[in-house]
C-alpha positions as CSV (number, residue, x, y, z in Angstrom):
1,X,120.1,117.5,120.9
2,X,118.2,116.0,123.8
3,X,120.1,113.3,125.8
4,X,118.6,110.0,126.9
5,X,118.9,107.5,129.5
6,X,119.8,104.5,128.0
7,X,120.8,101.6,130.7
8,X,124.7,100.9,131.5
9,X,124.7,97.4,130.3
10,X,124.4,99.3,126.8
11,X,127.2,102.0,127.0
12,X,131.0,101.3,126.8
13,X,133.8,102.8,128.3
14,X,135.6,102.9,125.2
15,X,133.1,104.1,123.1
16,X,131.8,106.8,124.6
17,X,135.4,108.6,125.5
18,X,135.8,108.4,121.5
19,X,132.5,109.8,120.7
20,X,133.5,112.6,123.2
21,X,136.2,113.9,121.3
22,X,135.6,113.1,118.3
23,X,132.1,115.2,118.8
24,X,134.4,118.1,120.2
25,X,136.8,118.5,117.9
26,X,134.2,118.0,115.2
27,X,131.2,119.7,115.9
28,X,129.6,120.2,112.8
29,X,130.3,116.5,112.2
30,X,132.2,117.0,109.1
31,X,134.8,115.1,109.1
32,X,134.4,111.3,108.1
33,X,137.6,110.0,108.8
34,X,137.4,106.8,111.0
35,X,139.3,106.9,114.7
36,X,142.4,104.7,115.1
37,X,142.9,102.5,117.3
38,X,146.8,101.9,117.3
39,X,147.3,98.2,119.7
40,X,150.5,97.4,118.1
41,X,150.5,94.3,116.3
42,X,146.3,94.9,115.5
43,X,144.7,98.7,114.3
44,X,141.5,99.0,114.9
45,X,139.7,101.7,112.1
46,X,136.6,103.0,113.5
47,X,133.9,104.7,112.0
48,X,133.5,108.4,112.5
49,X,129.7,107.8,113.1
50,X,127.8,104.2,114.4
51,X,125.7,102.7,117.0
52,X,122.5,104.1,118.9
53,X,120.6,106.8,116.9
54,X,118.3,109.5,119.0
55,X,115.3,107.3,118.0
56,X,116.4,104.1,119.1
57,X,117.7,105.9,122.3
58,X,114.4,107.3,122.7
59,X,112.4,104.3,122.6
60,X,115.0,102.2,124.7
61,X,114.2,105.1,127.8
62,X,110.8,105.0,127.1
63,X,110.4,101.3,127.2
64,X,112.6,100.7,130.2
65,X,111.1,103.6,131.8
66,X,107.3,101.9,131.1
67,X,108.6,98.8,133.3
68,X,109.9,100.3,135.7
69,X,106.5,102.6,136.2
70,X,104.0,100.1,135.9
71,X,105.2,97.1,138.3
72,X,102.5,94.4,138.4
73,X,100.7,95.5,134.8
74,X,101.2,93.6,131.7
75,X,102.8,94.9,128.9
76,X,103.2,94.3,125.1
77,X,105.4,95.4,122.6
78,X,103.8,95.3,119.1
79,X,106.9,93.9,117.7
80,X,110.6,94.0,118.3
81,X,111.3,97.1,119.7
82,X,114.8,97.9,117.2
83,X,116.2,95.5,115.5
84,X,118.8,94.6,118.0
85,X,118.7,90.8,119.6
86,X,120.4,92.1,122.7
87,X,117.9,94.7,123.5
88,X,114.7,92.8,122.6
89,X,115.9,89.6,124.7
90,X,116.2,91.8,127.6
91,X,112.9,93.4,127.3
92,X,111.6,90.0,127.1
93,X,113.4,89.2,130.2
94,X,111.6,91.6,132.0
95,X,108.5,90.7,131.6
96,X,107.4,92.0,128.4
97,X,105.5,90.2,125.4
98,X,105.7,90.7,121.6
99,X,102.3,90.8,120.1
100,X,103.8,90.3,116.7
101,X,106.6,89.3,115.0
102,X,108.7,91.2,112.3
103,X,105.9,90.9,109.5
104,X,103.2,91.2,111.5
105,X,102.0,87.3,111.9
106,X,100.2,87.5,115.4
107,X,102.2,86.0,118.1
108,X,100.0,86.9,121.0
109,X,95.5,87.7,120.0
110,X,95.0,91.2,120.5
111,X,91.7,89.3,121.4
112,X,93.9,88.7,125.0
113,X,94.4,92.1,125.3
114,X,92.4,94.1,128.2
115,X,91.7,98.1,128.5
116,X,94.3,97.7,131.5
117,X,97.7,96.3,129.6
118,X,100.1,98.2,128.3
119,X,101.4,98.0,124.5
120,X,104.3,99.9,123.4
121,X,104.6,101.0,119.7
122,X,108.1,100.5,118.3
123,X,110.7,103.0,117.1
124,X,109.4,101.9,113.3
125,X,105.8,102.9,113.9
126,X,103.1,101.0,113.4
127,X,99.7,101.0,111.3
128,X,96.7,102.8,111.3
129,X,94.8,99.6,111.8
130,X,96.6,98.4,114.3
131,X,96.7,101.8,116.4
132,X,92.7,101.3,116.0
133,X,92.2,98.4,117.0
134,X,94.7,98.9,120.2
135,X,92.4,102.3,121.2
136,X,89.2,100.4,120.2
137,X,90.0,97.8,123.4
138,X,90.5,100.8,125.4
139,X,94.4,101.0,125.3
140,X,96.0,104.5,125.1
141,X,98.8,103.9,122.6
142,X,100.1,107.6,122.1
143,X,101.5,107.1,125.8
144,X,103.9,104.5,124.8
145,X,104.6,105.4,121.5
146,X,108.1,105.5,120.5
147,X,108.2,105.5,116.9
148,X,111.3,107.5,115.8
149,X,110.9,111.3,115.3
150,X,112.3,110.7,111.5
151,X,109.6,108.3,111.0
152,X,106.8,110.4,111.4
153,X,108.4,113.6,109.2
154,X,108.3,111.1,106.5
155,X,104.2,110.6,107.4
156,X,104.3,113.8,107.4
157,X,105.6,114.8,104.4
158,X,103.4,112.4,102.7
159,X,100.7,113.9,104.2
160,X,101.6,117.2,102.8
161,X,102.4,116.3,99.1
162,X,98.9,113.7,99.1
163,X,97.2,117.3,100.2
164,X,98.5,118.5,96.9
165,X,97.0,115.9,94.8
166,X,100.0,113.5,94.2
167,X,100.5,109.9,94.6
168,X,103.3,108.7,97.1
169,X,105.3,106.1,96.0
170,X,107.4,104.8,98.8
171,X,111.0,103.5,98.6
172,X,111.0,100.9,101.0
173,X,111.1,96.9,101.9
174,X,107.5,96.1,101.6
175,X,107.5,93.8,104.7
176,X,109.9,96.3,106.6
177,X,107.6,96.9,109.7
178,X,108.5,100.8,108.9
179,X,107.1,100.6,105.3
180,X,104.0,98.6,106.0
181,X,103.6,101.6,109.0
182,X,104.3,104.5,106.3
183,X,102.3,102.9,103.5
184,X,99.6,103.0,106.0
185,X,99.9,106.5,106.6
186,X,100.4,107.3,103.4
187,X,97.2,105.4,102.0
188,X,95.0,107.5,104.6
189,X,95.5,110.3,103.0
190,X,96.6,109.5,99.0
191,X,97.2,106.8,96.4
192,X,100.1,105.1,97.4
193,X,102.3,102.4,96.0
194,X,105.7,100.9,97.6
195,X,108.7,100.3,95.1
196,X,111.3,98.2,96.7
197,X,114.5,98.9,94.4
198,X,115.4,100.3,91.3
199,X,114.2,97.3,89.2
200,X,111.0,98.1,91.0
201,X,110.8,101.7,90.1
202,X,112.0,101.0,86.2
203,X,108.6,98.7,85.7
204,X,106.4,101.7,87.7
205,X,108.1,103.8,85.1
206,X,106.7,101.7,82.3
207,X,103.2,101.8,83.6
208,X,103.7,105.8,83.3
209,X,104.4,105.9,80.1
210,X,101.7,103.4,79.1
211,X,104.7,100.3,77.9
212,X,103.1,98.3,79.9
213,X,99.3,97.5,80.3
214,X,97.3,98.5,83.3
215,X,96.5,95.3,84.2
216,X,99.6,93.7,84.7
217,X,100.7,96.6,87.4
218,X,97.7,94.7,90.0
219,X,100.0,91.5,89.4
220,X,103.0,93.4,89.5
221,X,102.7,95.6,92.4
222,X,100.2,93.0,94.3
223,X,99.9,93.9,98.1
224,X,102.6,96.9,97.2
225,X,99.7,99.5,96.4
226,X,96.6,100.9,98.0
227,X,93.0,100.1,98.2
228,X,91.3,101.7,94.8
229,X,94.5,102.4,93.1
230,X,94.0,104.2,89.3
231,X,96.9,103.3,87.0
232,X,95.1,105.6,84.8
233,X,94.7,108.5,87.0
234,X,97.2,107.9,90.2
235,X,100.4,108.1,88.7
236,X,100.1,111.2,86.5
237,X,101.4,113.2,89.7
238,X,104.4,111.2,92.2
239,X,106.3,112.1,94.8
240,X,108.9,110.0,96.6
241,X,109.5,109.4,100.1
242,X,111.5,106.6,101.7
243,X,111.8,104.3,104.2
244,X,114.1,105.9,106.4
245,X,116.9,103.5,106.7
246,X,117.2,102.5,102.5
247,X,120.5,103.5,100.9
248,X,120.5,106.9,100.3
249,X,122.1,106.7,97.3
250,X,119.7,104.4,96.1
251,X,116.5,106.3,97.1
252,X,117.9,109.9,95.4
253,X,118.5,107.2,92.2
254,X,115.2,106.7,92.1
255,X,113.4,109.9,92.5
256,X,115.5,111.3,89.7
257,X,115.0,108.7,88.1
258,X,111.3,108.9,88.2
259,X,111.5,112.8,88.0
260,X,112.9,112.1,84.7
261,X,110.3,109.9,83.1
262,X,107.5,113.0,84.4
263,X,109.6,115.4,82.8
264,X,110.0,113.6,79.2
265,X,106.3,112.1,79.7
266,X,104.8,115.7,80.0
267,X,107.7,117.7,78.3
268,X,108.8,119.6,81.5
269,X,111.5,121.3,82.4
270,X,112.7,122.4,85.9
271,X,110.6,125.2,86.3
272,X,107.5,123.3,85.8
273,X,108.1,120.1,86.9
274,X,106.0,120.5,90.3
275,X,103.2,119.6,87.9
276,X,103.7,116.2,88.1
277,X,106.2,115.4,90.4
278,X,106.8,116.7,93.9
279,X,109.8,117.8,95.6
280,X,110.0,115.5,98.7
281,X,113.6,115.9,99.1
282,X,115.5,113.6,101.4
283,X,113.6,112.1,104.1
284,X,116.8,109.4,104.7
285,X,117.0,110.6,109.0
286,X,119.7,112.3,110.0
287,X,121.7,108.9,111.4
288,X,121.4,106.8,108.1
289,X,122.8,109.4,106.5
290,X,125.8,109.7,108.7
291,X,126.4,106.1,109.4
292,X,126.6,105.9,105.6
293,X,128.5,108.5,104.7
294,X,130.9,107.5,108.0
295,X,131.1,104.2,105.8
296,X,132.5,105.6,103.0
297,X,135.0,107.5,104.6
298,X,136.1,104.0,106.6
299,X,136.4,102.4,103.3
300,X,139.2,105.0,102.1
301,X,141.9,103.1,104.6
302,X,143.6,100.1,103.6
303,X,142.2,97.3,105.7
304,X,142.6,93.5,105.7
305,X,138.8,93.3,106.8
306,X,135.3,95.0,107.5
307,X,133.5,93.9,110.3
308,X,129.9,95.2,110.5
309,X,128.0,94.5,113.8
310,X,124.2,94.8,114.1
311,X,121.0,93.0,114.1
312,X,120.6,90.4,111.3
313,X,117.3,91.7,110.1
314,X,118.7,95.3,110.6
315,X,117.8,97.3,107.1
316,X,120.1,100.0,107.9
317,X,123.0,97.5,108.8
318,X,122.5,95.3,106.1
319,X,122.8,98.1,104.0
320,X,126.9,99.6,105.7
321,X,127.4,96.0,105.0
322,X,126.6,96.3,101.2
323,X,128.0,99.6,101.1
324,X,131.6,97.8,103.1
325,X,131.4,94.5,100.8
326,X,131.9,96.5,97.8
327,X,135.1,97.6,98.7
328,X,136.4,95.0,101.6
329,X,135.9,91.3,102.8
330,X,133.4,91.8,104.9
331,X,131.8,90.0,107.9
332,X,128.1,90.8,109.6
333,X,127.8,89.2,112.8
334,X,125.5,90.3,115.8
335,X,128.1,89.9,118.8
336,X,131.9,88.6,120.0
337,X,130.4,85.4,120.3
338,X,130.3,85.0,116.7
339,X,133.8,85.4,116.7
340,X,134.7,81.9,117.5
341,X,138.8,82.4,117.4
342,X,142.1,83.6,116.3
343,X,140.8,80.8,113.4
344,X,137.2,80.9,112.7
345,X,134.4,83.7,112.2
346,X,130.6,82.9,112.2
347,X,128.9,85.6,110.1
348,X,125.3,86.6,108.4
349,X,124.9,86.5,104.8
350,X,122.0,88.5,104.2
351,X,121.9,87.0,100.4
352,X,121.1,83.6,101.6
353,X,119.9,84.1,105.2
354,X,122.1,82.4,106.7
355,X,125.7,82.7,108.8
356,X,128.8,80.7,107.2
357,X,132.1,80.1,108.6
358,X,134.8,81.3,107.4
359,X,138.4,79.8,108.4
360,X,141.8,81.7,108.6
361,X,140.2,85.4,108.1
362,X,142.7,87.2,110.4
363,X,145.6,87.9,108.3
364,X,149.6,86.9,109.4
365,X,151.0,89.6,108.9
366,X,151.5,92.8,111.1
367,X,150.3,95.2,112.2
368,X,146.8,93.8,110.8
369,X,144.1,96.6,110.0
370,X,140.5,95.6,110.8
371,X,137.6,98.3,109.9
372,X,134.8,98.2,112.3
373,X,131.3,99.8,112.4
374,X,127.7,98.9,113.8
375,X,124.3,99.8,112.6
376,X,121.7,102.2,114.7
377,X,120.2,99.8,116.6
378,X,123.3,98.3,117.9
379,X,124.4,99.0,121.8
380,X,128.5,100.5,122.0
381,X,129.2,97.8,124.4
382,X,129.0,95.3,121.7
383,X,131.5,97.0,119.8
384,X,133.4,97.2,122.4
385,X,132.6,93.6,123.2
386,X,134.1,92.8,119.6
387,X,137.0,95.1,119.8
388,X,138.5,92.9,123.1
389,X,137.9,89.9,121.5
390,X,139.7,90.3,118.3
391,X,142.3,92.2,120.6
392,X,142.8,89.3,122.7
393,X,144.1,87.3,119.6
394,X,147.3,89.6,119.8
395,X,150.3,90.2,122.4
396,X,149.2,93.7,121.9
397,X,151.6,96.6,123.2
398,X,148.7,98.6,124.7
399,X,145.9,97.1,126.8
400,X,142.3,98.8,126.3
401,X,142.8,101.3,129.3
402,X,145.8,102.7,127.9
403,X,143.7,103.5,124.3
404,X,140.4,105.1,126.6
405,X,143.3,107.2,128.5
406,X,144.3,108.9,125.1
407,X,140.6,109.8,124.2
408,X,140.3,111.3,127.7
């Protein structure tokens, strides 16, 4: 797989001597067991598979790349580049602007953009609309485009099915930057209609079968499905594609789900089923699944604790920390700083929206065992960051340089 240049300020140490040989004794990334790290008094349980993904490396080299080619132009992004505070503040440090924010509200008029500035498409995509309007002012957009490579198979698969005559539904947040993009891309080419969860999916089902009337799905699904949509006539043939960073679990749930209310509406069976209901697979990328399935192989150790370290308005790490809080006490925080002391942990609560404290969470006895993983968007050298500071809590018997020798 290609490599990237992502700047040093990003990368640890520690981090990337583990990845080393973990990726060489495990090449065909099999093995989900997390990485020890043994400090004595604290273990730190890492998971096999975290941080940076090849799309979010990819559009971190293309975007630093961009300012360091084009001194003296202005540039845009459309939105936050990942969903990573770190990254975006230094962007923004360096000059660049966000058009948008997170659910598209204008920050900046594209009515201030010139044929000259530069605007770079996030890893999540972006609309048709948008890339219109952007080439209708005279600015070349496919030059800095860096939405994820996983992205566009899903746009590409619902191009494919739509070409056979079937609806996409997409399983995705609605006002996920990603879903709005794919719903767009989607809606060029088919009826299309976004189902956010299971509950979601269960009422479509209801309007398939005719339980519920047609008129109620315009209330129901309101800003969720496409311009012209025909209850009627637009969900007699489905196919499922997802917003790539959803639970996998949850998306697979819900085409079979789906496939089996086709199959008992129209009396099918598996050899006919194509009839009404297309086989998208699993358009999850390659990194969700991994981090998620590295997840579940962290939660087999004993621990005292889960920390998950991302973005807060992360989908993919809000979702290892659902996947972690099911099994482990379990804290979501965006940096060290959050970890006030040996005492007290600030931490996200993606429920309410906000971060509580939370006293005494390191427990007394020893050797204390602490899980650890980060979502895609998150730099190594924050997990790194958090590693020393929990670390420095201890009298531990072996100082970080001692644990990166025995990864060497």
């Amino acid at each position: 797989m290609k490599t990237f240049n992502v700047p040093i300020i990003y990368r640890s140490p520690l981090v990337t001597a583990i990845k080393h040989k973990r990726k060489v004794q495990d090449k065909m990334k099999k093995d989900f067991t997390p990485t020890l790290l043994d400090f004595g008094p604290v273990q730190i349980f890492l998971a096999r598979h975290f941080g940076f993904c090849y799309g979010v490396e990819n559009a971190i080299e293309i975007s630093f790349n961009t300012i360091e080619e084009n001194a003296g132009r202005r540039i845009f992004l459309l939105s936050e580049m990942i969903h990573n505070p770190l990254v975006n503040a230094e962007l923004q440090s360096r000059g660049v602007k966000f058009l948008q924010d997170n659910y598209g509200h204008q920050l900046i008029s594209f009515d201030e953009l010139a044929a000259g500035d530069i605007v770079i498409i996030p890893a999540f995509g972006t609309t048709l609309e948008i890339e219109k309007k952007l080439n209708d002012i005279g600015i070349k957009t496919e030059k800095y485009n860096t939405t994820c490579p996983f992205v566009e198979k899903v746009w590409n698969r619902s191009e494919q099915i739509a070409k056979k005559n079937y609806t996409v539904v997409v399983h995705g947040k609605p006002k996920h930057e990603e879903t709005r993009a794919t719903f767009s891309h989607a809606a060029y080419n088919a009826p299309t209609v976004v189902v956010n969860d299971m509950k979601e999916a269960i009422a479509l089902s209801k309007f398939i079968t005719g339980e519920t009337p047609v008129a109620e799905f315009y209330t129901s699904f309101k800003n969720q499905y496409s311009k012209g949509f025909d209850v009627d006539k637009d969900l007699e043939r489905i196919g499922v594609v997802n917003q790539t960073t959803m639970l996998a679990s949850d998306t697979q749930a819900i085409a079979d789900f789906l496939k089996q209310v086709m199959m008992s509406k129209y009396n099918l069976t598996e050899k006919n089923i194509e009839n009404h209901f297309a086989d998208t697979r699993d358009t999850l990328c390659y990194a969700t699944n991994d981090n998620q399935s590295a997840v579940m192989g962290l939660l087999k150790t004993e621990a005292d604790f889960a920390i998950v370290i991302g973005g807060y308005n992360s989908s993919n790490t809000s979702h290892l920390v659902e996947l972690c809080a099911e099994k482990r006490p379990t804290y979501f925080i965006n940096s060290e700083e959050k970890i006030l002391s040996g005492i007290e942990i600030l931490h996200y609560d993606f429920h309410s929206k906000k971060e509580i404290l939370t006293s005494n969470y390191l427990p007394l006895h020893r050797p204390a065992k602490i899980l650890i993983t980060s979502g895609a968007s998150c730099p190594d050298a924050l997990v790194e960051g958090v590693i020393q500071k929990l670390t420095s809590f201890y009298s531990t018997g072996k100082s970080m340089e001692q644990i990166i020798e025995e990864f060497k």
